[in-house]
Structure formats: structure tokens, C-alpha cells
N, C-alpha and C positions, 0 to 999 in steps of 0.2 A: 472412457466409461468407468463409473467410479464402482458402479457393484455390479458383480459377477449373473449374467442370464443362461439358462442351460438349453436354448432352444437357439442355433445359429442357423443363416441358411449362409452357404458359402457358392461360391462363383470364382471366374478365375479366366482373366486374359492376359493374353503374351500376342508382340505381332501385329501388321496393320489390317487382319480380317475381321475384327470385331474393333471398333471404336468404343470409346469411353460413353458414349450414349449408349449403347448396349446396355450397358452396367445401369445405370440411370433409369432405365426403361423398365428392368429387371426390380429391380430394387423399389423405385412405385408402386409395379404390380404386386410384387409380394405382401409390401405396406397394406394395399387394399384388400390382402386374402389372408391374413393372419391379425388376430388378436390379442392382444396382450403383450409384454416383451418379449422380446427378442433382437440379436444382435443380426446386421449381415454386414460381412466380410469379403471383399473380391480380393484372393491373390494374384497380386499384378509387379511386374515392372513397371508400369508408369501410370502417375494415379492422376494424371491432367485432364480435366476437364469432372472427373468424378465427385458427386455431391456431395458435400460434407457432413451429414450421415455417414454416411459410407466408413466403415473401418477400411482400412489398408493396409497390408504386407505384402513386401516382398512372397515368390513365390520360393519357399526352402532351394538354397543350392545343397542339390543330392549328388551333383555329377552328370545332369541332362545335358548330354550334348546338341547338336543341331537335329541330328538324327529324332531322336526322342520328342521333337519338338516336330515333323514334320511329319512322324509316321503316327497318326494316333495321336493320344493324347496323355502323353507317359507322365508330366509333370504332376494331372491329377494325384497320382500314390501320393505324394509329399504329405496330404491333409491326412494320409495314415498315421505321420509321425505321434509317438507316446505325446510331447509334448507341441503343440501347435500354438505359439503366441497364448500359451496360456488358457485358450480358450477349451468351457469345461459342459461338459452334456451332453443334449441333442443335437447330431448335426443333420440337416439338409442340405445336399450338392445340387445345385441345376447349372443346366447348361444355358451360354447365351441365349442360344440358338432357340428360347423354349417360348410360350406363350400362353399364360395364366389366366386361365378361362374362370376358375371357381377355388372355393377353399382350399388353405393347405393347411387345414388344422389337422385330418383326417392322418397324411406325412406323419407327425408328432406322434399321433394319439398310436399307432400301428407300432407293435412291439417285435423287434426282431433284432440278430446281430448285425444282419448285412441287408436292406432294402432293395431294389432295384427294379429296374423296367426287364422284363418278360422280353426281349429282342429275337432276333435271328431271322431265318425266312418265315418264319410260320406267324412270324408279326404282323398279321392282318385280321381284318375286322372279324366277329366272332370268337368265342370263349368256349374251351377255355384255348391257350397256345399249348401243341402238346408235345412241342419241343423247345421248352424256353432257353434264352442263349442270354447270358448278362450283357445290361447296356447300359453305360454309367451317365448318361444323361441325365437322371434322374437318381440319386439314390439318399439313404439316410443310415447312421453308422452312429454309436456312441464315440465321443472325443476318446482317441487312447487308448483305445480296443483292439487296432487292427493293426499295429507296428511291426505283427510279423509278417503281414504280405510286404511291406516294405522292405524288411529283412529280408525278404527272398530275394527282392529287384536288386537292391546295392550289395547284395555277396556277388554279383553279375549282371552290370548294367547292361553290358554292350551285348553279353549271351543271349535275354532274355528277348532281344530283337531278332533274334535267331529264331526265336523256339515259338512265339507267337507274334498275331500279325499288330497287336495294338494293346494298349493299359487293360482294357476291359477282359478281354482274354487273359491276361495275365491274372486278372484279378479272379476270376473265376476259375482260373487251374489252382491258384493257393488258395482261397481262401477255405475256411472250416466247413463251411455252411451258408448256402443264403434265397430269401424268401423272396417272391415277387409280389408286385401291387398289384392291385386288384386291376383286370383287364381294365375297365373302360376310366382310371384314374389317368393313366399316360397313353395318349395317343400321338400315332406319327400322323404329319399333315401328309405326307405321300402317301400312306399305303391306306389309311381310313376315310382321310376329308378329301382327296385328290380322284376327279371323275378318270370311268377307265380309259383306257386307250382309243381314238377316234373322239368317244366322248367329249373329252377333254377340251377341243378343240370347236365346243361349242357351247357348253357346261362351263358355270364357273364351281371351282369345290366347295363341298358341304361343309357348313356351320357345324360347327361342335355338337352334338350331342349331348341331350341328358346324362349328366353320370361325367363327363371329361371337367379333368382338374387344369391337366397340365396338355400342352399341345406341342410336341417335339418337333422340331425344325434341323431334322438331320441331314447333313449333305446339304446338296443341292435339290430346292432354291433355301434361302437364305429367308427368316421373316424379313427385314427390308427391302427381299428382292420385289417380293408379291404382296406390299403395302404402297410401293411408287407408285404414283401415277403417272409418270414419263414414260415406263417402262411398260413397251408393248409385250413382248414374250420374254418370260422367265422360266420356259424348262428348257431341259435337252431332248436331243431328238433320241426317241421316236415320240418321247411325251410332247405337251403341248402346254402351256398355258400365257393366258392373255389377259392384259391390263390389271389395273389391281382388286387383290381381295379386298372387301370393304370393310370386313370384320376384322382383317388385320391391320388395316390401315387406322381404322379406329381405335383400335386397341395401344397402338403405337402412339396416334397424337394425344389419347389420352392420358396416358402414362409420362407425357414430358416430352415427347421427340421433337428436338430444338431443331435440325438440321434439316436441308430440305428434301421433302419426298417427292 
């Protein structure tokens, strides 16, 4: 890319739980909820099968061991680095795992040092949460801003898997300050769109709501668990669910998903 854009969204696989159609899927939907330029970037070890849009890097070697890579999601810090491949501005993080119901110009336009989802227990439907806990699924950060939470992690990589349970924690004991989005922009498909217990198990889950941007797919299930349509049940017990969502299934073939559901 020959001139510099200040509006990145970034993403980021390692490992055979997320394939390179992840990224593809990802990267579509953002296409169709954002206007104007902008770059997206997935940090990966292996860039096969991913479109050629797609920028690609390596993910920073900081010293992640297997550990870091299995507990959590510690390589995320890396895009704290001062310098990142250069890239210079606004950044947006999502996770694979997400699913892009509506705009993400609102992301850009929301002015803060640190962005993030609202998580913890109190993560459930209803506003406001009044105990928010950071969740880095979603978050948005100026390039170059934030190299001292990284400086905290590599004065002690292996300590800090001591002292919290995952990146997101960590990132929320250092960092200076940081705001959340507005409740009903990020929603989890378990605790918002997922019928309750018993329910469940006769209910399919509820469509997105007015007001939802982004639709997080944390844990388990997986967005391609509950877009198959081979696949009779997709939760764990004591939850329940069966056959696939249609809205996610959609959402999926429309966005490119080559491979089969």
C-alpha cells in the first residue's frame, strides 16, 4: 500500500482453531460496515489460503512461549508495540470469533485512549453493567500509545502468568485508563441472543437487536459451530442447542465461506 491510512482494523491467528476463512469472513464483513479507506491487517504465522487484500505479518516475536499461546490470548499485547509494521492511527482489534451485524464507523468516530467491551459476570442483557471487567475482543487503541503495558509484560513474561489469569486482565491491571462501548454495540451471542436454560432446547436464539454492531462468539460455541447444518447440537451440557442459526449461517455464506457447512 503505497499511502499511509490512519483507520486499521486488526485481527490475529495462530494454531489450527481458527482457519484462514476466519480471516476472509472477517475481513468481507468489515468491507461491507465501513467506509472510506482503510487498511486490515491479520497477524499470523501462516498467511495460506488468506485474500489478497489482506495485509500480513508475522505476529511480533516478544518471547511467547507455548504457555502464552494456550492460556489466554497473551500474543494480542504485541500490537501495543511503539512501532508496528509501521502502521500509523486508528486502530480496531476484533476477534475471529465476532460477527458484524451493523456499522463500524461509530468504533473510529468514539474518542478514547483504551476502547473495550464492558465483560465480566454482570455481561448480560440490560444497561448499564455495573461492574465492567475488560474484554479485548473488541477493542480500539491509537498505533503507538500503549507500549508501556507491553513494557510491563516483557520486564516479566513468565511472572505475569502468575499474577493474572489471561492478556485482558493484564491489560486492565496496567493500563492508565480505559472506556467502554456503548452497551448494546458489542454483544455476546451466549448471554444476550442465547434462550435460557430448558428453553433453549426448544427455542432457537434471538436475532440481534436494534442498536448491536458487533456479535461476540466467545468460548464455546464457535460462529461456525452454529451456522453447520450437519451439526445437530452445538452447546455443552447443561446448555442446549440444535441445528443451525440461520442468521449466522447467512451471514457466513455471505461473506465468502468457501468451505463446507
Amino acid at each position: 500500500m503505497t499511502n499511509p491510512v490512519d483507520r486499521t482494523v486488526l485481527c490475529m491467528k495462530w494454531g489450527p482453531l481458527y482457519p484462514g476463512s476466519y480471516v476472509n469472513v472477517l475481513h468481507s464483513a468489515v468491507s461491507k460496515h465501513l467506509e472510506g479507506p482503510f487498511r486490515f491487517v491479520c497477524l499470523t504465522p501462516d498467511a495460506e489460503g488468506l485474500d489478497p487484500d489482506i495485509e500480513v505479518y508475522p505476529i511480533p516475536d516478544l518471547g511467547f512461549t507455548p504457555r502464552h499461546f494456550a492460556h489466554g490470548a497473551w500474543p494480542k499485547l504485541s500490537v501495543f508495540q511503539r512501532d508496528l509494521y509501521g502502521l500509523q492511527g486508528r486502530a480496531l482489534f476484533i476477534d475471529l470469533d465476532s460477527v458484524i451485524v451493523d456499522s463500524l464507523e461509530p468504533f473510529f468516530a468514539m474518542e478514547g485512549d483504551f476502547i473495550s467491551i464492558a465483560g465480566g459476570p454482570n455481561w448480560q442483557p440490560g444497561n448499564p453493567n455495573p461492574e465492567p471487567r475488560l474484554a479485548s475482543g473488541v477493542f480500539a487503541f491509537t498505533l503507538g500509545s500503549l507500549d508501556y503495558i507491553l513494557d510491563a509484560f516483557l520486564a516479566d513474561p513468565m511472572g505475569a502468568l502468575a499474577v493474572v489469569e489471561n492478556e485482558q486482565q493484564f491489560i486492565e491491571k496496567h493500563i492508565h485508563g480505559w472506556k467502554t462501548w456503548p452497551a448494546d454495540w458489542v454483544i455476546s451471542f451466549k448471554r444476550h441472543l442465547r434462550q435460557p436454560p430448558l428453553l433453549d432446547r426448544f427455542l432457537p436464539p434471538r436475532r440481534p437487536p436494534e442498536g448491536a454492531r458487533i456479535v461476540a462468539f466467545h468460548g464455546d460455541p464457535r460462529p461456525i459451530d452454529v451456522a453447520r447444518a450437519g451439526r445437530d447440537r452445538w452447546a455443552s451440557f447443561p446448555r442446549y442447542g440444535r441445528g443451525p442459526v440461520s442468521w449466522v449461517r447467512d451471514y457466513w455464506l455471505e461473506n465468502g465461506y468457501t468451505d463446507p457447512l
